[in-house]
C-alpha positions as CSV (number, residue, x, y, z in Angstrom):
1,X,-9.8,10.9,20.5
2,X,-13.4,10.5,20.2
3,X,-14.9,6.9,21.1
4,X,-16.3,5.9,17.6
5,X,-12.9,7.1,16.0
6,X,-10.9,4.6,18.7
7,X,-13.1,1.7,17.7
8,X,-11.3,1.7,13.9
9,X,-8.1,-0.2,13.7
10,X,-6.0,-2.5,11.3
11,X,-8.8,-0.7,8.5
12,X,-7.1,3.0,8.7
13,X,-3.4,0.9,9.5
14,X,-4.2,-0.9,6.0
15,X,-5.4,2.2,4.1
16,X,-2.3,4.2,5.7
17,X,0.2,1.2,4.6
18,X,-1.5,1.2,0.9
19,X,-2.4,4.7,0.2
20,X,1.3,5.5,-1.0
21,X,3.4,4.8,-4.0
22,X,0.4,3.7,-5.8
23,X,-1.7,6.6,-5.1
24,X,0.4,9.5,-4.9
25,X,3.3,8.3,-7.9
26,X,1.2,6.1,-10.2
27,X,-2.5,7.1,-9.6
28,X,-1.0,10.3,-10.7
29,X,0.8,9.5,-13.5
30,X,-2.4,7.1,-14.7
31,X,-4.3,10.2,-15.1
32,X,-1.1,12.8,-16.2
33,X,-0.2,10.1,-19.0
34,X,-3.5,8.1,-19.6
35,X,-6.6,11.0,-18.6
36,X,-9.4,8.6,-17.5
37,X,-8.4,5.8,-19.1
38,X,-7.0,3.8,-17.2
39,X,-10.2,4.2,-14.8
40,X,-11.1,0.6,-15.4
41,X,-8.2,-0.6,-13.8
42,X,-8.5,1.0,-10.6
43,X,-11.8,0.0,-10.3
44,X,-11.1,-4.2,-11.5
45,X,-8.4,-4.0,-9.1
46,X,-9.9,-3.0,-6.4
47,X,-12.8,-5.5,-6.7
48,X,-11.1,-8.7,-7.5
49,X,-8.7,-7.8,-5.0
50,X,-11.0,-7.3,-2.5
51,X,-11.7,-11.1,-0.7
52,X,-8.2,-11.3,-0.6
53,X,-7.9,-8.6,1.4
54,X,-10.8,-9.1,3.2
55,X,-10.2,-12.7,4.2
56,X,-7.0,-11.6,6.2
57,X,-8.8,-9.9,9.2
58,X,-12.1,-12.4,8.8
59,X,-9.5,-15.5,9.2
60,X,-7.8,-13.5,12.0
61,X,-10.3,-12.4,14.3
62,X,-12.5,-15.8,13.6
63,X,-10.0,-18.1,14.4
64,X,-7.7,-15.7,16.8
65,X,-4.5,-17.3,14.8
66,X,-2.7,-14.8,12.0
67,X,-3.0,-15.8,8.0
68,X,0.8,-17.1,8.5
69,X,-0.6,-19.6,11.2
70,X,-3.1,-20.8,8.8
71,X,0.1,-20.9,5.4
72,X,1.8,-23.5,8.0
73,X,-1.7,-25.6,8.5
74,X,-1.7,-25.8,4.2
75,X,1.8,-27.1,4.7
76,X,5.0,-25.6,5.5
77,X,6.1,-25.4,2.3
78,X,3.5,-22.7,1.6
79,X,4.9,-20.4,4.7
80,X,8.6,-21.2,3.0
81,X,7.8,-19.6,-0.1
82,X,6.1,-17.3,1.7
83,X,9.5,-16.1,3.5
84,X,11.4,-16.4,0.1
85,X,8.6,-14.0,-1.7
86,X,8.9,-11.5,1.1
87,X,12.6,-11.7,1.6
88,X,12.7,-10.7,-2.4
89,X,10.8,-7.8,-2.2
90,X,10.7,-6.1,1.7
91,X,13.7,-4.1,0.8
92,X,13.0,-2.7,-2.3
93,X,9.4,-1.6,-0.9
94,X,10.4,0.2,2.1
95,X,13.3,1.7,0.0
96,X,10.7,2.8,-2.6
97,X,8.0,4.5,0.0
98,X,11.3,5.7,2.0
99,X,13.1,7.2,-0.7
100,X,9.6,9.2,-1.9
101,X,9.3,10.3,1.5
102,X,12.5,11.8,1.2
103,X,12.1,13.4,-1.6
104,X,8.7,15.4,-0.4
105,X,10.4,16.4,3.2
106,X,13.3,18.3,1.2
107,X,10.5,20.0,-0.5
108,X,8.4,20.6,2.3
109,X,11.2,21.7,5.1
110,X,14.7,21.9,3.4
111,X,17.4,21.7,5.9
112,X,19.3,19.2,2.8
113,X,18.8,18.3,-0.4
114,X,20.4,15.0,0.3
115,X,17.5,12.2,-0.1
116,X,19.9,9.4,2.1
117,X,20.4,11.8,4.8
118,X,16.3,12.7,4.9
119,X,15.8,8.6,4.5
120,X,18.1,7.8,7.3
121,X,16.2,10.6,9.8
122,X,12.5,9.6,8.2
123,X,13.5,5.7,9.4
124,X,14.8,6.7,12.8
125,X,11.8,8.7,13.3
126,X,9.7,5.9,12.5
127,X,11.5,3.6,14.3
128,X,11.0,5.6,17.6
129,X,7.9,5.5,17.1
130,X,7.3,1.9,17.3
131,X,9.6,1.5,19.7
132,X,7.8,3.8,22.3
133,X,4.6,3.2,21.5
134,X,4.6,-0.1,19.5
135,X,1.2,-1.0,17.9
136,X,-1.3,1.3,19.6
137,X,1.1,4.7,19.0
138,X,0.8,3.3,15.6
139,X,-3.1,2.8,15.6
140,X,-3.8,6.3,17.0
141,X,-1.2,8.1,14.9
142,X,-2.3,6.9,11.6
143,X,-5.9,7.7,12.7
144,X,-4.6,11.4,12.7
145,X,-2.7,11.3,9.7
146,X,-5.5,9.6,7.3
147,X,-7.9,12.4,8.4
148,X,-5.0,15.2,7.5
149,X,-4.5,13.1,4.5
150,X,-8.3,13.0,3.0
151,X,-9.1,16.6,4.3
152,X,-5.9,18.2,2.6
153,X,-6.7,16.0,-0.4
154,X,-10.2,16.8,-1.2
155,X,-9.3,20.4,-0.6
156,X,-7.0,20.0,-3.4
157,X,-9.3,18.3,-5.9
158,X,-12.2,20.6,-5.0
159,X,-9.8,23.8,-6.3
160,X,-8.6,21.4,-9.6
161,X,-11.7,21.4,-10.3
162,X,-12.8,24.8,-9.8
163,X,-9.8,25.9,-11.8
164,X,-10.2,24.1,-14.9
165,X,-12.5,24.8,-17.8
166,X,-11.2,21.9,-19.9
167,X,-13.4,19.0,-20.9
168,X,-12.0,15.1,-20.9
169,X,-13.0,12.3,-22.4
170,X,-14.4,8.8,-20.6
171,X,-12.8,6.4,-23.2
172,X,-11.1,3.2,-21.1
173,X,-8.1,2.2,-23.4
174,X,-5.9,-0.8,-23.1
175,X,-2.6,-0.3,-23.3
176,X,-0.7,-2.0,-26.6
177,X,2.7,-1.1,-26.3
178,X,4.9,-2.8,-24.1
179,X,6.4,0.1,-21.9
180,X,2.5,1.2,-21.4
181,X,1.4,-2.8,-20.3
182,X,4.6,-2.6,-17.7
183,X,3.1,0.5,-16.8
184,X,-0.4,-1.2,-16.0
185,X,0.6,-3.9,-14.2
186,X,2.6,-2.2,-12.0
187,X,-0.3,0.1,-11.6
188,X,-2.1,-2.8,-10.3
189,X,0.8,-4.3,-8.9
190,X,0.4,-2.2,-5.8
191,X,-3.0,-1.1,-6.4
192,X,-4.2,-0.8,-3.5
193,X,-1.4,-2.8,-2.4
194,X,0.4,-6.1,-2.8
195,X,-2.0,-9.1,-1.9
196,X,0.5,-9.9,1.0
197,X,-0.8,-6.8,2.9
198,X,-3.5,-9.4,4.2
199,X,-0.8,-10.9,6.2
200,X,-0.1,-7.8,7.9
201,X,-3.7,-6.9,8.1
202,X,-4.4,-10.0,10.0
203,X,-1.4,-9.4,12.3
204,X,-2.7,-5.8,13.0
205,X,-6.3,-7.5,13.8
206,X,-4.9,-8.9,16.3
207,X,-3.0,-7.3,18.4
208,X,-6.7,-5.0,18.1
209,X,-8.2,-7.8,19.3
210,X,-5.8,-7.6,21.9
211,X,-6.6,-3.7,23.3
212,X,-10.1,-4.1,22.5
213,X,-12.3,-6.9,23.5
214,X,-15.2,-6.2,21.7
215,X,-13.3,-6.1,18.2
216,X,-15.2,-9.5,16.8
217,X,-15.1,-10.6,13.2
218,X,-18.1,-8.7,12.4
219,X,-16.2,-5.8,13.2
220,X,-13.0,-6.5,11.7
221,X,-15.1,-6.6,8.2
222,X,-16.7,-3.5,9.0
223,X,-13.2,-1.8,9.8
224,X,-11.7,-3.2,6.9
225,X,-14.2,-2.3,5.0
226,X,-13.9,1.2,5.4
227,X,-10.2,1.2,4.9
228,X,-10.7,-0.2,1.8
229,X,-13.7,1.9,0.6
230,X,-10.6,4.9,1.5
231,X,-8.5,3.5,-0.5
232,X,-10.7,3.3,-3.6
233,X,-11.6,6.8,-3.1
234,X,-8.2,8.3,-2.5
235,X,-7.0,6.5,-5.5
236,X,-9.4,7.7,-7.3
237,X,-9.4,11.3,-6.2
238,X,-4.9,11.3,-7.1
239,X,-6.3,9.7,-10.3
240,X,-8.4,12.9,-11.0
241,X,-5.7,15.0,-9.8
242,X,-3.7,13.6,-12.3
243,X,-5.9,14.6,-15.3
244,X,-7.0,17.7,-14.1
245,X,-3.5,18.9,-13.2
246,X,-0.8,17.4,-15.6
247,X,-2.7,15.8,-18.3
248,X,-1.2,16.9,-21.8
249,X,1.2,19.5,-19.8
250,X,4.1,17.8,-21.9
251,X,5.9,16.7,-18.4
252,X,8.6,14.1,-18.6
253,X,8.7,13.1,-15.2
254,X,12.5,12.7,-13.5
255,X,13.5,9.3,-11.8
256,X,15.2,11.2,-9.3
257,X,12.8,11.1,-6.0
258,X,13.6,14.5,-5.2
259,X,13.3,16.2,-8.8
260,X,9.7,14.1,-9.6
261,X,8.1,15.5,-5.9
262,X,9.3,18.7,-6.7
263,X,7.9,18.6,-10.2
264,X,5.1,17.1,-8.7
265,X,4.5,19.8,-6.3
266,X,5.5,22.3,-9.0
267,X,2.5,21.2,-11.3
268,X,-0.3,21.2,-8.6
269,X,0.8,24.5,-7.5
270,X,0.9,26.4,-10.8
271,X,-2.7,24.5,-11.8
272,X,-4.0,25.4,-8.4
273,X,-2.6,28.3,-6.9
274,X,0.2,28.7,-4.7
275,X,-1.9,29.6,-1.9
276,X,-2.2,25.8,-1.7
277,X,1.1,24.2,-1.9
278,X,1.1,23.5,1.9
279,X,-2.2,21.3,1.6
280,X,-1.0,19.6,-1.5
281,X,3.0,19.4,0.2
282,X,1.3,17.8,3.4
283,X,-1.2,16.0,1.6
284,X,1.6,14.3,-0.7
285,X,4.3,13.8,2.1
286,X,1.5,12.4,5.1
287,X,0.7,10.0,2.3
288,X,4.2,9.2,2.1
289,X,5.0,9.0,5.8
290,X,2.2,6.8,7.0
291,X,3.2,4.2,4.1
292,X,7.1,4.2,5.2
293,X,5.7,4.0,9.0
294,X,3.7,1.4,8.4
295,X,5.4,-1.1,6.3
296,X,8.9,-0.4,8.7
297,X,6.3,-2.3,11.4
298,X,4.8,-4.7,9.1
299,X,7.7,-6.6,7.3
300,X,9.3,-7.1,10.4
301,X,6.0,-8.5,12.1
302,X,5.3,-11.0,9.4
303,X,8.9,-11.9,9.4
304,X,9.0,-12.2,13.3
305,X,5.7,-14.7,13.2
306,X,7.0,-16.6,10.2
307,X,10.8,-17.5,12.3
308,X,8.4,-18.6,15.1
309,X,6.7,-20.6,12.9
310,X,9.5,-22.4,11.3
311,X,11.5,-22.8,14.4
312,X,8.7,-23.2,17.3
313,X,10.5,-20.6,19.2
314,X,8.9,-17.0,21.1
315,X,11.8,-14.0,21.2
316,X,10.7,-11.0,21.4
317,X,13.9,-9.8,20.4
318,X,13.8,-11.1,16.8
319,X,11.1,-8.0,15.9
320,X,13.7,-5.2,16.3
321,X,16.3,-7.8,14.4
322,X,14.2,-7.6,11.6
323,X,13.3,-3.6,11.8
324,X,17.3,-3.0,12.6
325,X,17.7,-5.5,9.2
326,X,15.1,-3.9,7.6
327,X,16.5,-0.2,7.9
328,X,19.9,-1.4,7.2
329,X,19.0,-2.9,4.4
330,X,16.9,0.0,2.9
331,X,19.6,2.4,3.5
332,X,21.7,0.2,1.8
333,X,20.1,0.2,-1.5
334,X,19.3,4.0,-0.8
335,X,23.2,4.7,-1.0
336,X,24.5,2.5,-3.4
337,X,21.5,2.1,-5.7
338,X,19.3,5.9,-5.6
339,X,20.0,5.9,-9.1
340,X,18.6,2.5,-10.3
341,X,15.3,3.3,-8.1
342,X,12.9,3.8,-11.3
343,X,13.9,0.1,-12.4
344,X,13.9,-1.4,-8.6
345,X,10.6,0.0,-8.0
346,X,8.9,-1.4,-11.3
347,X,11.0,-4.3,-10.8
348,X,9.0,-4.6,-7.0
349,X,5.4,-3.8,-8.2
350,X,5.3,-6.0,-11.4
351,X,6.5,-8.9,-9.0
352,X,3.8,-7.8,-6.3
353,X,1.4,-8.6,-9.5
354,X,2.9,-11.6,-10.7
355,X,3.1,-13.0,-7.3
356,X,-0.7,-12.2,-6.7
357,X,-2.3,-15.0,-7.5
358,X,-0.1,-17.1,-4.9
359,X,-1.7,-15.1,-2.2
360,X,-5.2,-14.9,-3.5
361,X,-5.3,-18.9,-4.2
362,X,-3.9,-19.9,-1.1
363,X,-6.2,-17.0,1.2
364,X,-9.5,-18.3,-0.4
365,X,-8.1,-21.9,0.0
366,X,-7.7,-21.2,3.8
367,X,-11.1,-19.4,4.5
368,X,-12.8,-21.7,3.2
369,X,-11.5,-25.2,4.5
370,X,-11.9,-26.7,7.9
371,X,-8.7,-24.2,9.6
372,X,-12.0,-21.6,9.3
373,X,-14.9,-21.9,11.1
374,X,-18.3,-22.9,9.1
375,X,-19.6,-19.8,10.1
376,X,-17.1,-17.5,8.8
377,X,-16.2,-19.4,5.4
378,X,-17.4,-17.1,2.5
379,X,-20.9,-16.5,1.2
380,X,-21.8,-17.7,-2.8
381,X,-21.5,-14.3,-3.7
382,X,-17.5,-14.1,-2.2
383,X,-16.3,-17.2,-3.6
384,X,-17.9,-16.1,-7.0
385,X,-16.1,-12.9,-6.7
386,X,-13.1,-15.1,-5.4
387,X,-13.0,-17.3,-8.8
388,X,-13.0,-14.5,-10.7
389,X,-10.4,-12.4,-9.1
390,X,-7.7,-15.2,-9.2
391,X,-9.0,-15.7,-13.1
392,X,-8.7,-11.8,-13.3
393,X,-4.7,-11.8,-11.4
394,X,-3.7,-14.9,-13.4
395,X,-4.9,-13.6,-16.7
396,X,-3.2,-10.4,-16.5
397,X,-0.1,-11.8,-15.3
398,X,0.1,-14.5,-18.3
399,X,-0.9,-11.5,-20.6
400,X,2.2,-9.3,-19.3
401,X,4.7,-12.0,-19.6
402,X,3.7,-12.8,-23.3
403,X,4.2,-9.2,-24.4
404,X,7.4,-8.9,-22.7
């Protein structure tokens, strides 16, 4: 691996962790249901969202303490409801990116058609992983599979778009009915992730603060900042897939994970060619796979450093406790509750929204008060950008719950 490529980190971790549901399901669906409508929204979200995001590695590598460090400073109340929040919604989200997972491996290499049984070997597989190799396996694996990942994915929207003839139209719409506004927020639920991705991005910073000594602040924006600027583009590109592929094709999607990835699959391939099912099949499911990989490391990270927050007390042990609990718990719900996975999954992403502004309040709070040094607090232009975002999360989230 060359030496420029080993300097990026958390960045290509954060873009592999957020590049998932919300790109490959609803990105997709935006544009199949939606054309470019909908475009607005991926671009908003992306922007207000951004200092959020952004203030997890600055705070980490500035101050050498993770965002949770900095929730206990504002009070310990504030890393309480942090634990509650997460508790809520860790299994649901691994179950979701799990059970898609699934669904694309019985597509792509057989063996069963049984999603529980794919789940259970997809989790073991990724807890090996982090169990030989811990956080730098992880850093240098997900290097490899974002590169498969944007190569097999332009490839894909390059022949969409030198197989279609159709024109589309640019009109943004707001959606008025309320099945379309739970639609939207969830779309920007986990667009291009839920705001508590900053903790985990601030844990990853620094444990690669850690294996690299040269990985400052400066360079922690830098990294993140082409993570992000991935996401955004990714997003964007299974937006256009979206349109140019299954856009007016008179699909009714399946809530099954296995039926929708083959339909999925089934759509790009008869719009592009067959001759391109494996880029679109490894495209889809390395998508899939670096999400479930790297949210089976994160949970149980942020829940590790929150216990030994709340009880003052280093075991090294409680990481695997919470990846054991983690996997138990997802294959749980993955057996008793595959069928109710539509509704658990909207259920997850419209509380990521709703639960938004929490995180970007109390992230701009903490970069810019004395737990951050002068130095590193943000610039006129961020904490302009920062007002508006939490006016942006907080208006869309009173506007949802008055149409429900």
């Amino acid at each position: 691996m060359t030496k420029s490529l080993k300097s990026f980190g958390p960045g290509l971790l954060f873009a592999g962790a957020a590049i998932g549901v919300s790109h490959l399901v609803q990105s997709t669906r935006a544009g199949a249901d939606f054309g470019f409508g909908l475009l607005w929204a991926l671009l908003l979200v992306h922007l207000f969202k951004y200092p959020f995001f952004q203030y997890g590695p600055r705070y980490a590598t500035a101050t050498g303490k993770s965002l949770l460090d900095g929730y206990l400073k504002l009070g310990k109340g504030v890393l309480i409801a942090y634990f509650i929040l997460n508790i809520a919604t860790m299994f649901t989200i691994q179950a979701a990116v799990t059970i898609v997972t699934a669904g694309l491996a019985i597509n792509l290499f057989g063996l069963t058609s049984d999603p529980v049984i794919w789940s259970i070997v997809i989790t073991i597989i990724g807890m090996i992983i982090l169990i030989k190799g811990r956080y730098k396996l992880l850093d240098n694996l997900m290097k490899i599979i974002i590169i498969i990942l944007t190569i097999t994915t332009i490839i894909s929207v390059i022949v969409a778009l030198l197989n279609t003839n159709n024109s589309y139209s640019l009109i943004q719409i707001i959606p008025k009915e309320t099945k379309e506004i739970s639609f939207l927020i969830a779309f920007l639920g986990w667009m291009p992730g839920p705001l508590d991705m900053s903790i985990w991005h601030s844990l990853w910073a620094i444990e690669k603060k850690k294996d690299s000594k040269v990985f400052n602040t400066k360079k922690s924006i830098f990294d993140f900042n082409i993570g992000y600027i991935g996401t955004l583009f990714l997003g964007f590109c299974f937006l256009l897939l979206g349109v140019l592929v299954m856009n007016n094709t008179g699909e009714n999607f399946s809530g099954s994970a296995g039926k929708f990835t083959n339909q999925l699959l089934t759509l790009y391939t008869k719009n592009i060619g067959d001759s391109m099912y494996i880029f679109i099949a490894i495209a889809a499911f390395t998508t899939m796979f670096s999400t479930t990989l790297t949210t089976l490391d994160a949970s149980p990270r942020a829940m590790t450093k929150t216990i030994e927050l709340l009880t003052n007390k280093v075991d090294k042990k409680i990481y695997w406790f919470w990846i054991v609990f983690l996997a138990i718990g997802t294959l749980v719900i993955l057996k008793f509750f595959l069928s109710e996975m539509v509704t658990l999954v909207r259920i997850a992403t419209i509380l990521s929204f709703l639960t938004a502004p929490f995180y970007a309040i109390i992230n701009f709070v903490l970069i810019s008060g004395k737990h951050t040094p002068k130095k590193w607090h943000p610039s006129i232009g961020m904490k302009i950008l920062s007002y508006l975002g939490i006016i942006f999360l907080i208006g869309f989230s009173g506007w949802y719950l008055m149409n429900l």
